[in-house]
C-alpha positions in Angstrom: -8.6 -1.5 -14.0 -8.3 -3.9 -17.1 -6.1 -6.1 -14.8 -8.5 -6.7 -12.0 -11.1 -7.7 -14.0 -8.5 -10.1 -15.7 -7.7 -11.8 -12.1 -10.9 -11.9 -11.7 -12.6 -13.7 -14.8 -9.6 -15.8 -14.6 -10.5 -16.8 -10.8 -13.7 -17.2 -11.6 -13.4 -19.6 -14.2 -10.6 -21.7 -13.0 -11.7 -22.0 -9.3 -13.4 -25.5 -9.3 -10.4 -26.7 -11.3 -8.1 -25.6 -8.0 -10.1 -26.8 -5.4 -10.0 -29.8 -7.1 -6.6 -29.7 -7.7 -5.9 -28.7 -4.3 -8.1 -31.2 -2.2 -6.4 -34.4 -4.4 -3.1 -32.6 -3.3 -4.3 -32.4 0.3 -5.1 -35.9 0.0 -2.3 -37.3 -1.5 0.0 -35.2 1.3 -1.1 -38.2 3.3 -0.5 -41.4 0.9 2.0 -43.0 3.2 0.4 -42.5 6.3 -2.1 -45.5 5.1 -5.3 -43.4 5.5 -7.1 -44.3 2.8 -6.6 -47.4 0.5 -4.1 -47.6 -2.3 -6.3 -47.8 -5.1 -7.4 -44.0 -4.4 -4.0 -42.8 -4.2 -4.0 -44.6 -7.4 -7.0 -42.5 -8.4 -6.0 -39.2 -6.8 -3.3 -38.6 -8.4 -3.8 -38.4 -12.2 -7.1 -36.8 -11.4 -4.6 -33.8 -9.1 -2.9 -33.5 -12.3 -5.7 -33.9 -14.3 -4.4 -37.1 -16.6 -7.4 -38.6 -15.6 -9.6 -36.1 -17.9 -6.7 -34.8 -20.6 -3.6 -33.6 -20.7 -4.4 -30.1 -22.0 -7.1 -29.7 -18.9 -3.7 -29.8 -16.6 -2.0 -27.2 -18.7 -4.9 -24.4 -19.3 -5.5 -25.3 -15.0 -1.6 -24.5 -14.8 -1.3 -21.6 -16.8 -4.4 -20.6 -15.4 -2.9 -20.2 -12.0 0.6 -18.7 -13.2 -1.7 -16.0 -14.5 -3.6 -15.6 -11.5 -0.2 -15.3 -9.4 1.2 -12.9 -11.8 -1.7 -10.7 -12.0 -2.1 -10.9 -8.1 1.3 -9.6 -7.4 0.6 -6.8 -10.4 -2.5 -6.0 -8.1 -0.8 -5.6 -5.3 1.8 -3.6 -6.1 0.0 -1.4 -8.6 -2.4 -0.7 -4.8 0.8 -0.4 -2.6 1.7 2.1 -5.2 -1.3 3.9 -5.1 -1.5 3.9 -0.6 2.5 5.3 -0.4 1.3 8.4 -3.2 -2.1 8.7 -1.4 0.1 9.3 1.8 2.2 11.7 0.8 
């Protein structure tokens, strides 16, 4: 399955860029609830869309994860496929 490993390489490259961009989004969930000190917000959020490094790190993290959705849902219907003919 050409796909899979796709998803996969994909994944595996991209994933520190997500949990990054997911924690700062975590984070920044909670600006006005005065947790942490406006200067971080301040920090957090260029760095959650990756300003902070460059502009084009924010777009190869973006398209990274449309790809990793799109292939997920190929994935999972190219198995669900495979299950309903296996049970026939």
């Amino acid at each position: 399955m050409q796909i899979r490993k796709v998803h996969r390489t994909i994944g595996i490259c991209l994933a520190p860029f997500f949990i990054v961009t997911a924690l700062c989004g975590l984070l920044l969930l909670f600006r006005n609830a005065g947790i942490f000190d406006p200067s971080l917000r301040e920090f957090l959020r260029p760095l959650h869309n990756w300003e902070i490094i460059y502009f084009y790190v924010g777009s190869v993290v973006a398209l990274g994860l449309t790809g990793m959705a799109i292939s997920g849902v190929i994935l999972f219907l190219m198995i669900r496929k495979a299950m309903k003919k296996k049970s026939q």
